[in-house]
DOKOLLUM-742294 format. One line per 4 residues: number of its first residue (from 1); for each residue x, y, z of C-alpha. Coordinates in steps of 0.001 Angstrom, whole numbers, plus 500000, padded with zeros to 6 digits. Layout:
<atoms>
NUM) X Y Z  ...
</atoms>
This chain:
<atoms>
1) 536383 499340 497297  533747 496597 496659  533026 495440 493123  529429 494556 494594
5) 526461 495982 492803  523897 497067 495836  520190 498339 495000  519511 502248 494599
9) 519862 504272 498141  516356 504447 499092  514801 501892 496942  514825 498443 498370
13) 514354 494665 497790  511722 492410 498959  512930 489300 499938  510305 486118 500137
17) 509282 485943 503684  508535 490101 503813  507177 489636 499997  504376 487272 501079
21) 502871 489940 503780  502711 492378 500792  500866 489820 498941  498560 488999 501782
25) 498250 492707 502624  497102 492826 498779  494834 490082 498433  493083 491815 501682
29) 493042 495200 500045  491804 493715 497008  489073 492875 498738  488431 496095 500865
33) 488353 497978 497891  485760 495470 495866  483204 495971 498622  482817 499548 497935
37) 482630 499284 494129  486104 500193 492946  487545 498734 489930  491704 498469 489053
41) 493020 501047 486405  497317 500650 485831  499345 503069 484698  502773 503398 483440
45) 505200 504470 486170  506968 506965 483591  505019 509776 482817  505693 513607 480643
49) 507018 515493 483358  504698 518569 482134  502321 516692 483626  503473 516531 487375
53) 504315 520354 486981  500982 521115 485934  498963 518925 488365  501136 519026 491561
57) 502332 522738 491269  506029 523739 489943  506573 525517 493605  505691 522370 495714
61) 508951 520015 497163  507754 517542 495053  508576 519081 491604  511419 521504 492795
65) 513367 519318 494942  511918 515039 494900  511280 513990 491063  513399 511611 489045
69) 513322 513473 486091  515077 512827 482459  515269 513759 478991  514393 510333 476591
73) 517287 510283 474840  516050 509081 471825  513531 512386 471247  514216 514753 474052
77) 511423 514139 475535  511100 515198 479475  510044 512241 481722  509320 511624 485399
81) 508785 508411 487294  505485 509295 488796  505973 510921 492456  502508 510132 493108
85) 499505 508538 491053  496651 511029 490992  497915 512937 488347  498708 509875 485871
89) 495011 508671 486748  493191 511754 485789  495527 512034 482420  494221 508194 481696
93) 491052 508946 482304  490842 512338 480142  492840 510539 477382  490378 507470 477435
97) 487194 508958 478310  486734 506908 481209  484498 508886 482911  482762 510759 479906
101) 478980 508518 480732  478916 508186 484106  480840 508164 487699  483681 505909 488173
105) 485088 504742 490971  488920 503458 490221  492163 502644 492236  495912 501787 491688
109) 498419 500053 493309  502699 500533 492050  506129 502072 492819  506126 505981 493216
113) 509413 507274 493164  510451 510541 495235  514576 511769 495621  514183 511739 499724
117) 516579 511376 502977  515481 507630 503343  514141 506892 506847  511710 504678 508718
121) 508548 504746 506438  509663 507388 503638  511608 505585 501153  512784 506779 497588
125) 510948 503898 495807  507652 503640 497759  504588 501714 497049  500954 502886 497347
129) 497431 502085 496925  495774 505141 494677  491727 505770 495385  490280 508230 492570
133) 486446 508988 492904  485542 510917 489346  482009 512398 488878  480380 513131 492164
137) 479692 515945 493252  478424 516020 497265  479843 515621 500266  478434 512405 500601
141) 482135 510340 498844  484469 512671 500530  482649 510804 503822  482558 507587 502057
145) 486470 507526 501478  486776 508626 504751  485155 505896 506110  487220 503141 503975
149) 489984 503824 505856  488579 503516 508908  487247 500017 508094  490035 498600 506818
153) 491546 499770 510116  489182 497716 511636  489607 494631 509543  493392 494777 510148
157) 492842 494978 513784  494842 498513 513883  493422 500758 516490  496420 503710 516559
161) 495276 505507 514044  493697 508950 514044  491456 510900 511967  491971 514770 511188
165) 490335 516458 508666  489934 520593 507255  488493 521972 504120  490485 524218 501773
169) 487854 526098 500575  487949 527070 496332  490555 528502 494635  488787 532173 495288
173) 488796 531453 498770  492093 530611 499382  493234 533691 496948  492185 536087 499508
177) 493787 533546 502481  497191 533221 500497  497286 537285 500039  495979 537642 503845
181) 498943 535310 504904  501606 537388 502567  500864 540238 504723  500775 538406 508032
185) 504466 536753 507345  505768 539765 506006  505218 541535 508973  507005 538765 510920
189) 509807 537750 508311  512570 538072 511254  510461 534764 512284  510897 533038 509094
193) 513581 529611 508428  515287 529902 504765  512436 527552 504157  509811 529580 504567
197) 511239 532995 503436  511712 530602 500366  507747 529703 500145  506883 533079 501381
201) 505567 534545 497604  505595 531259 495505  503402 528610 498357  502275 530586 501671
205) 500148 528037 502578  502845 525312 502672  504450 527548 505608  501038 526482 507684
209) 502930 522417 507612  506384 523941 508950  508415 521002 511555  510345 524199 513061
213) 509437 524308 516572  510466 527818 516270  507487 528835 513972  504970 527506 516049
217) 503979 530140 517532  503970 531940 514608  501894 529964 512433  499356 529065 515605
221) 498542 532774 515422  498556 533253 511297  495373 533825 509576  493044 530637 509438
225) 491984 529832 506485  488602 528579 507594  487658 532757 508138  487658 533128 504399
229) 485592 530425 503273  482032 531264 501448  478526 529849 502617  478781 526776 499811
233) 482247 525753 501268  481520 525977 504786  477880 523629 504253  480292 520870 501964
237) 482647 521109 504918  479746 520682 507836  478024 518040 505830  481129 515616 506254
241) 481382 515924 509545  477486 515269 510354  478012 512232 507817  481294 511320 509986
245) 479503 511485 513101  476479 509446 512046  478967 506956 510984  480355 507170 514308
249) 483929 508190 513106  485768 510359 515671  487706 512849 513771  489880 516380 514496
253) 489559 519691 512644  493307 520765 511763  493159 524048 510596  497139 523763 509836
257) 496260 520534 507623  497087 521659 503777  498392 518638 502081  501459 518868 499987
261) 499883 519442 496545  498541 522274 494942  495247 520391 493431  493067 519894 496020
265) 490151 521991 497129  487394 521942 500024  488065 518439 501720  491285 517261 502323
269) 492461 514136 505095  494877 512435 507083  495194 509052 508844  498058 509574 511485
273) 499428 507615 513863  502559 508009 516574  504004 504651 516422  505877 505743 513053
277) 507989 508595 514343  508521 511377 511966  506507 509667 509181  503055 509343 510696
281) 500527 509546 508043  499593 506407 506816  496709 507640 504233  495450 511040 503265
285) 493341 512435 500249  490719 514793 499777  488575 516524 497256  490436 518110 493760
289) 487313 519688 491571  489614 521509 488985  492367 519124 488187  490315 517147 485239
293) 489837 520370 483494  493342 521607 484452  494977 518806 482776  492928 519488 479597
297) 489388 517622 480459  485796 518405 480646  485101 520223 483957  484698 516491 486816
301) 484179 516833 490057  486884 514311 491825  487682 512360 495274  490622 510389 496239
305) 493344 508764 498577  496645 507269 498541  497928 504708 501418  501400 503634 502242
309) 501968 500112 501777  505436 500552 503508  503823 502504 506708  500624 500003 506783
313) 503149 496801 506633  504982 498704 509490  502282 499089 511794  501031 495562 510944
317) 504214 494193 511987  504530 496554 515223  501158 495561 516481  502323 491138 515286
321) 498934 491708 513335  501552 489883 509900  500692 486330 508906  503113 483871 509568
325) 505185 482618 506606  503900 480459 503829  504739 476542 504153  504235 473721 501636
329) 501849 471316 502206  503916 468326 501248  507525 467981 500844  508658 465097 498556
333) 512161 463298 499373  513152 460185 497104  516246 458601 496629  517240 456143 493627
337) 516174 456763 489568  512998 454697 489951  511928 456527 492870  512912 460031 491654
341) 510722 459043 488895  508004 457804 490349  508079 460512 493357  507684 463867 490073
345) 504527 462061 489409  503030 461443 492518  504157 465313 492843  501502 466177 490362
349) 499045 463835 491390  498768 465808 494765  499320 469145 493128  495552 468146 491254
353) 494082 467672 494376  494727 471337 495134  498074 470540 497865  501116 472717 497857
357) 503837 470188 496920  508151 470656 496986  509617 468016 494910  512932 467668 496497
361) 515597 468557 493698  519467 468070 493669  519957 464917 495606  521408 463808 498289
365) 520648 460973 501161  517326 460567 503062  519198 462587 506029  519554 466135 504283
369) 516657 465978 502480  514717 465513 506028  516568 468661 507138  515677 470763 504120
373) 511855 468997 504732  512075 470261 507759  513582 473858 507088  511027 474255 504902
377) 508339 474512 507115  506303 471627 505239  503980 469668 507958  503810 466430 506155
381) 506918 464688 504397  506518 461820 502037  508883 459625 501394  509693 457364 498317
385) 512451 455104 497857  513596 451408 496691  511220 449531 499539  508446 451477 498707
389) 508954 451499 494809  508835 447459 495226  505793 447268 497194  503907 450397 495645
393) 503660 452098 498768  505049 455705 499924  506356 456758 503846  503902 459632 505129
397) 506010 461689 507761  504215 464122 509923  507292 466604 510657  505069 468805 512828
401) 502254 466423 514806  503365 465309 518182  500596 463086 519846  500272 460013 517048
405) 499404 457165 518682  501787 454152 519555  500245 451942 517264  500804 454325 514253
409) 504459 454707 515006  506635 456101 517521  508379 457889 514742  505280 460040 514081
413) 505052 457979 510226  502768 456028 508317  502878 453579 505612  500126 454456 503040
417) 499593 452342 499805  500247 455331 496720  496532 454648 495006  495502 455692 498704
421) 498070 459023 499200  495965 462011 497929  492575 460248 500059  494590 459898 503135
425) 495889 463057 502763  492506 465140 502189  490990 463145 504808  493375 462595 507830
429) 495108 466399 507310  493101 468360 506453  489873 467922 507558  490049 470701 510663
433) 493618 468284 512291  496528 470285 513286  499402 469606 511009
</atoms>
């Protein structure tokens, strides 16, 4: 057996050329998120576990079968690593009083851990981008979250994606739907997988999301929720879609769409696609009006949406929508003490002209540092040793350009005095010139 410590089943590195699309994917999100007025909240990744149980429901998969759970073993204390981020959001912003004057409109990015089967896109570390909404009360944000998604689908040139949406009603509502589907299984419990006959008293609703081709039928023909919704829940519900459609946002009603938590009510969401397999939602949310006061706050209405950075980053690459890797500017090879000296401070000299600059460490001759110049991706080299020490100049190598003239050189390299580097530089490479 190996004596080789491997990362966590489930929960992986990110090495640097996969790490930089995250960061770019960031930056971008950043962004997308700025334009519609939300501002960053962090929370810890360990949370009370009470907290999970209360907000997520102690019959969902997510408490019974997925969370990293421990006792602290300094005071006995039950912890979680967060599953998901809604519920640690809503305790920060009770605890704080974040949204005690007026509305807020907050998001998250982190890890969320979940004890899964790893697979394609559903990983037992997993990263997502958290989109809480506290304080309104319309129809008007469950359309405007909506409609995020949708533009940053369009900004990342995605066009796979689908919308379906469904309302849930309020808890009252889906009281007399949950007792209406009791009966309706019961009568057919021949029908029901261990799972369901499991769910069948405790989360009757959660039988509606079955996989088993077997239940189709079955659940195609259960009670629909949407019969048992009131006058005020069916308007919310109609008013999205109007505000949908005047947005011109195509969208499905999925009557079998339930989401996987117990807190939401009236609007809930998915973003799907087919190019994931088994895991095809890349973001879903929707509407959860009681959870603030559940979790011990003043009654606020609330809106949100998480997105998987490890399904989006999938679909970016499928579609070659991923930037290419980051290069260096300038890659600095020297050889000799004088001109290792002089090249770390011609280093910083570029570096304050805003250039991305490798100073070539560890020796070696002029040969192998060109070949780690050029593994590095870098489109310029310069080059510093005795000759040009003597005569203060430095070698400028372009180790991508292929049509300098003859009368520069045939080797594609320049002689350039060193008070004029950073000037020719900024004004031969990157004025709009193809490195």
């Amino acid at each position: 057996m190996s004596n080789r410590l491997q990362a966590v089943r489930g929960m992986n590195d990110i090495l640097p050329d996969e790490a930089e699309s995250w960061e770019w994917l960031e930056e971008v999100l950043r962004g997308w998120l700025k334009s519609y007025g939300y501002r960053p909240i962090r929370m810890p990744i360990v949370e009370p576990t009470p907290l999970f149980k209360r907000a997520i429901g102690e019959v969902t998969d997510i408490v019974e079968k997925e969370m990293y759970s421990f006792v602290d073993s300094l005071n006995g204390e039950e912890l979680t690593l967060r599953p998901e981020g809604t519920a640690g959001c809503v305790r920060a912003v009770i605890q704080h009083n974040v949204a005690a004057e007026r509305p807020q409109r907050l998001y998250y990015t982190g890890q969320m851990f979940r004890h899964e089967r790893p697979q394609k896109g559903r990983y037992r570390q997993f990263h997502q981008v958290g989109v809480e909404a506290f304080g309104f009360t319309g129809p008007d944000v469950d359309a405007e979250q909506i409609l995020m998604g949708a533009r940053l689908w369009q900004d990342l040139g995605l066009d796979n994606l689908r919308l379906e949406i469904n309302s849930l009603g309020q808890p009252a509502e889906r009281a007399a739907h949950r007792a209406a589907l009791i009966a309706y299984f019961e009568s057919h419990k021949d029908q029901l997988d261990e799972d369901a006959q499991r769910r069948l008293h405790t989360n009757p609703l959660r039988i509606l999301d079955t996989k088993n081709p077997e239940m189709q039928s079955l659940v195609t023909n259960a009670p629909r929720l949407m019969d048992y919704l009131g006058t005020e829940s069916l308007a919310h519900f109609e008013r999205v879609q109007t505000l949908l459609r005047h947005a011109g946002i195509g969208f499905t009603v999925n009557p079998r769409l339930v989401r996987g938590l117990d807190y939401y009510n009236l609007t809930v969401f998915e973003w799907v696609t087919d190019a994931l397999g088994a895991q095809g939602t890349v973001c879903a949310g929707g509407r959860y009006d009681g959870l603030v006061e559940q979790l011990g706050g003043k009654p606020t209405p609330a809106c949100g949406f998480a997105l998987g950075i490890e399904r989006l980053l999938a679909l970016l690459a499928d579609a070659d929508s991923l930037p290419q890797a980051e290069v260096p500017d300038v890659y600095l090879i020297h050889q000799g003490e004088a001109a290792g000296g002089l090249a770390i401070r011609v280093a910083e000299s570029l570096r304050d002209t805003g250039l991305d600059v490798v100073y070539h460490c560890g020796g070696g001759s002029f040969k192998s540092q060109m070949k780690r110049a050029d593994h590095s991706g870098a489109p310029l080299a310069v080059i510093i040793g005795e000759d040009e020490v003597a005569k203060g100049e430095v070698t400028v190598k372009a180790m991508r350009q292929k049509d300098w003239s003859e009368a520069e050189s045939a080797n594609n390299q320049i002689r350039v005095a060193l008070d004029d580097l950073a000037e020719h530089i900024m004004s031969q490479w990157t004025s709009g010139q193809d490195f």
